[in-house]
KEKOL-287972 format. One record per residue: x, y, z of N, C-alpha, C in turn; residue number from 1; residue in three letters; chain. Coordinates in steps of 0.001 Angstrom, whole numbers, plus 500000, padded with zeros to 6 digits. Each point is the difference from the previous one (the first is absolute). Last residue first. Layout:
! KEKOL-287972
X; Y; Z; X; Y; Z; X; Y; Z; NUM; ALA; A
...
//
This chain:
! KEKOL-287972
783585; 039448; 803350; 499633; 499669; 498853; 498035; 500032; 500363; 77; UNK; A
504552; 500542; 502558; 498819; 500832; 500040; 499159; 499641; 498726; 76; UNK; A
504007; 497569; 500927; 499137; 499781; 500949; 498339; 500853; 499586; 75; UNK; A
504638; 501087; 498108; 499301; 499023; 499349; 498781; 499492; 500766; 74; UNK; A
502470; 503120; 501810; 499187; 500635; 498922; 499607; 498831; 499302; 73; UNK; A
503110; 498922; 503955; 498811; 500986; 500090; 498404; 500562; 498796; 72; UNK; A
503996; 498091; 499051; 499612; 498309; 500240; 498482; 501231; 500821; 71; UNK; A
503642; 503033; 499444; 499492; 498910; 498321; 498796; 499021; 500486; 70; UNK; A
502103; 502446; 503506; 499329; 500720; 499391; 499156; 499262; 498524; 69; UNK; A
503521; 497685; 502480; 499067; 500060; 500434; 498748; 500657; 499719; 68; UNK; A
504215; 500255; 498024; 499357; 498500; 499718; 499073; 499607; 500459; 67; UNK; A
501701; 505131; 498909; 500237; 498903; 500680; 499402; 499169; 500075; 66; UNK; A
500164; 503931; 496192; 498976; 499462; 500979; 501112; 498866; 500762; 65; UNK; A
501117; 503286; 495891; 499949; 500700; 501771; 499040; 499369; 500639; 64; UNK; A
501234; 498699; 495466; 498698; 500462; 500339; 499720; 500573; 501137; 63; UNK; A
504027; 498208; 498929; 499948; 500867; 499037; 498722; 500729; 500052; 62; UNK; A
501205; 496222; 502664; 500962; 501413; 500207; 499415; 500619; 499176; 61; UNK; A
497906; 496214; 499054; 499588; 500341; 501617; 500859; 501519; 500419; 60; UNK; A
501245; 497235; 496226; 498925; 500584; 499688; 499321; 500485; 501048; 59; UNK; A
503790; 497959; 500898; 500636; 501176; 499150; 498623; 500737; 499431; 58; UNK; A
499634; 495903; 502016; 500531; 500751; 500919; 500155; 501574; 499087; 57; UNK; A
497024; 496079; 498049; 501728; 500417; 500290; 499723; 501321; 500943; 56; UNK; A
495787; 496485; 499983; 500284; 501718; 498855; 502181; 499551; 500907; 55; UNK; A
497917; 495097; 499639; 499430; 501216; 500569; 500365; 501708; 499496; 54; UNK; A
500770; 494989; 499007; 501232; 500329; 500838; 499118; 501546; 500285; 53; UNK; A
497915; 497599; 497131; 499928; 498966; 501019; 501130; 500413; 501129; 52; UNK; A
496019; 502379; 497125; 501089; 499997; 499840; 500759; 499086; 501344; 51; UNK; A
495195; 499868; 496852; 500669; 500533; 500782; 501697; 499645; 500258; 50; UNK; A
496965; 500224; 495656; 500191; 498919; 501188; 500663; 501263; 501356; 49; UNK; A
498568; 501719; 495323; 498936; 499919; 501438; 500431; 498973; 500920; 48; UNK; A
502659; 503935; 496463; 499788; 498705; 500140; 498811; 499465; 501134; 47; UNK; A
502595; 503809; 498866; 498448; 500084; 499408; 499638; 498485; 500362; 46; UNK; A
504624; 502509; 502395; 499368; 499212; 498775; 498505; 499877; 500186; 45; UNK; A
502378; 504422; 502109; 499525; 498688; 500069; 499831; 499572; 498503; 44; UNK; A
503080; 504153; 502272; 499313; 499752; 498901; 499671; 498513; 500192; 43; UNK; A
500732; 505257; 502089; 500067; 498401; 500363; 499251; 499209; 498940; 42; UNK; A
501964; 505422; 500967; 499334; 498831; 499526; 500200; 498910; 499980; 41; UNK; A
500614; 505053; 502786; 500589; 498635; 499552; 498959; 499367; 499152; 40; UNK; A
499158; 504370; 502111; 500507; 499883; 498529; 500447; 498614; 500031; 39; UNK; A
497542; 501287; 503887; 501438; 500395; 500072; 500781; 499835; 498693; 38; UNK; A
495453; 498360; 501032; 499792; 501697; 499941; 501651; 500178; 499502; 37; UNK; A
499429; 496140; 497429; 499679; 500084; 501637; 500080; 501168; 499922; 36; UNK; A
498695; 497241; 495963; 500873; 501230; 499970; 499504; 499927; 501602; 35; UNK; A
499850; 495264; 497155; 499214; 500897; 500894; 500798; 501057; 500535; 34; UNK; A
499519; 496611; 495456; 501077; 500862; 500163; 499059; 500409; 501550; 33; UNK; A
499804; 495245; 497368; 498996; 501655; 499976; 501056; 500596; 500956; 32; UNK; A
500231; 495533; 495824; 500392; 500855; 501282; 499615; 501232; 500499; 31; UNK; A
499851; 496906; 495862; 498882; 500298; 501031; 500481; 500272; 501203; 30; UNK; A
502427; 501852; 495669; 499272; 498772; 499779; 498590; 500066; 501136; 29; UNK; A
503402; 503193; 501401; 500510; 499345; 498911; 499001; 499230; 500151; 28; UNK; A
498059; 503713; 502580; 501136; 498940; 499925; 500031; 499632; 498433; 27; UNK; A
496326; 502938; 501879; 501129; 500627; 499124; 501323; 499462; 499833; 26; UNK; A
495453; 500025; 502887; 500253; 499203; 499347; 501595; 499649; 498325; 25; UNK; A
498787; 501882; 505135; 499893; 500834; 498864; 500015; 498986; 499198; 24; UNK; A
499076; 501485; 505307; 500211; 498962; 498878; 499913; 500847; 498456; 23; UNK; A
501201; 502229; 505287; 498745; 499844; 498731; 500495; 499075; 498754; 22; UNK; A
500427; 501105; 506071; 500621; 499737; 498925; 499283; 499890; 498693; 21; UNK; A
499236; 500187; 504733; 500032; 501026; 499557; 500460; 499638; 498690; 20; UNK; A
499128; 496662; 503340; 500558; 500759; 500029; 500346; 501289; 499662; 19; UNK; A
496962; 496923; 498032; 499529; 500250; 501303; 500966; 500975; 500736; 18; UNK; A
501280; 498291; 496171; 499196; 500706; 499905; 499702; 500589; 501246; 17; UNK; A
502533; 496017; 500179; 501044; 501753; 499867; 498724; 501022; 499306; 16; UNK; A
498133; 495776; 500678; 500587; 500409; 502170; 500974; 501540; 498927; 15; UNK; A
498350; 497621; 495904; 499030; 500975; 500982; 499996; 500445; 501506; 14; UNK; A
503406; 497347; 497307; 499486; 501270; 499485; 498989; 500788; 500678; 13; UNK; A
500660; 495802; 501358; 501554; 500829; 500183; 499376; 501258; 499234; 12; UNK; A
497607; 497033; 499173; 499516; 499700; 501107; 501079; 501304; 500524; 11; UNK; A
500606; 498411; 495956; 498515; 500580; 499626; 499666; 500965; 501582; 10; UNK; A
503977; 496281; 499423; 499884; 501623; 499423; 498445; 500875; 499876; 9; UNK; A
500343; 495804; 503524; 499787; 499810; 498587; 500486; 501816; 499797; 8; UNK; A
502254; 496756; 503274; 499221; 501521; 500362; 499621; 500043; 498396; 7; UNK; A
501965; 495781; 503243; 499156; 500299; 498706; 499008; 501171; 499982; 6; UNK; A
503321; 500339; 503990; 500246; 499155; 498923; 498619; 499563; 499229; 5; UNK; A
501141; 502969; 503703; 500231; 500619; 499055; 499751; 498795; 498657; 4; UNK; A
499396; 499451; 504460; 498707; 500732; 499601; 500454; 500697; 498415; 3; UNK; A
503441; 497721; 503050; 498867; 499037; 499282; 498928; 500258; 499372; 2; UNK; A
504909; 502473; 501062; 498668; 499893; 500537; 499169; 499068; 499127; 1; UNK; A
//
């Protein structure tokens, strides 16, 4: 999806907030950790460019959101 591509982490963090999910700042270095209701954690770089291949798939599973739902929560901003 095209909506996925330059998703700044900052931006990603807060659609999985919005989701239910709670940031933690508790990564290695600058990475922030976000705990989903369902115990998974997902861990973003701190970094501020955005990301040019978009969140991995595997970060979308793990957060129990579909690609649509995602691009959903980033919207609500």
């Amino acid at each position: 999806m095209a909506e996925l591509r330059d998703v700044r982490p900052r931006d990603a963090v807060a659609a999985l907030e919005r989701a239910g999910g709670v940031a933690r700042g508790s990564g290695r270095g600058d990475h922030v950790n976000v705990k989903m209701p369902d115990g998974q954690i997902v861990t973003f770089s701190g970094c501020r460019e955005p990301s040019k291949i978009g969140p991995p798939k595997a970060m979308l599973r793990k957060a129990g959101l579909s690609e649509d739902e995602f691009v959903r929560l980033l919207q609500r901003r």
